[in-house]
C-alpha positions, 0 to 999 in steps of 0.5 A: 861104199864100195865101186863096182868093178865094171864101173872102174874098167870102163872109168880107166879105158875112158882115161887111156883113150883120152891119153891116148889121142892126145899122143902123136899117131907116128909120121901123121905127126910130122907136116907133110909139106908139098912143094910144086913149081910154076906150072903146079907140078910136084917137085919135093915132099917133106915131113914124111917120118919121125924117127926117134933114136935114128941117125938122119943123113942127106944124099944125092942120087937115081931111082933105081927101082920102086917096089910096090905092094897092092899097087902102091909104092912101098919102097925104092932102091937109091943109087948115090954117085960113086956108092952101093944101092941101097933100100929106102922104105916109104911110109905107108899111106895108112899111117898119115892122119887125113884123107887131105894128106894121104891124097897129097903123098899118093901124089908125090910119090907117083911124081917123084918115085919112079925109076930113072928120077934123079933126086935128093933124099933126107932120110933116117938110118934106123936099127942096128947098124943103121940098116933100115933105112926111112925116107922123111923127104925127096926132091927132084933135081 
């Protein structure tokens, strides 16, 4: 009895998108964890990115400025004390896996990423020599 061809494709495609959602779907993998004070305002996210093969670093510094693209963040320039500004980019909301979440970091990011705003970033240094940099979690100081 020999199976026919279409039978074996659609048979293999069931198998890799089974397999397929059961992989993590990139920073919709990571919790993203808001964190609010007394009176509810936001004042740090976290679990924004997973970077594998990327060098994790932590530092203090200002906002300097925030570029958007179609209204919406998608990166800043982070001046530590005492440094060179450099380049930070933000994850992209399409990436998070839930509207419920989507929602909470379009809010963290207009509460915490604006210019002026003195914070503290863990990040991670990614590429060759480190270069692109990956914004995994802001606070507020």
């Amino acid at each position: 009895m020999t199976r026919r061809p279409e039978v074996c494709r659609l048979a293999v495609m069931a198998a890799v998108i089974a397999a397929s959602a059961a992989l993590p779907a990139g920073p919709a993998a990571a919790k993203v964890q808001v964190r609010t004070d007394a009176g509810k305002s936001i004042v740090a996210i976290s679990g924004l990115t997973e970077a594998a093969d990327c060098r994790a670093f932590s530092a203090t510094g200002t906002i300097v400025d925030v570029t958007q693209e179609n209204g919406l963040p998608r990166g800043m320039t982070f001046q530590e004390t005492g440094r060179e500004a450099y380049y930070v980019n933000l994850p992209e909301l399409y990436k998070f896996g839930s509207t419920f979440e989507k929602k909470q970091v379009l809010r963290a990011y207009k509460a915490l990423v604006r210019p002026g705003i003195a914070a503290t970033i863990h990040a991670f240094a990614c590429g060759a020599a480190g270069r692109i940099v990956k914004l995994d979690a802001i606070s507020a100081q």
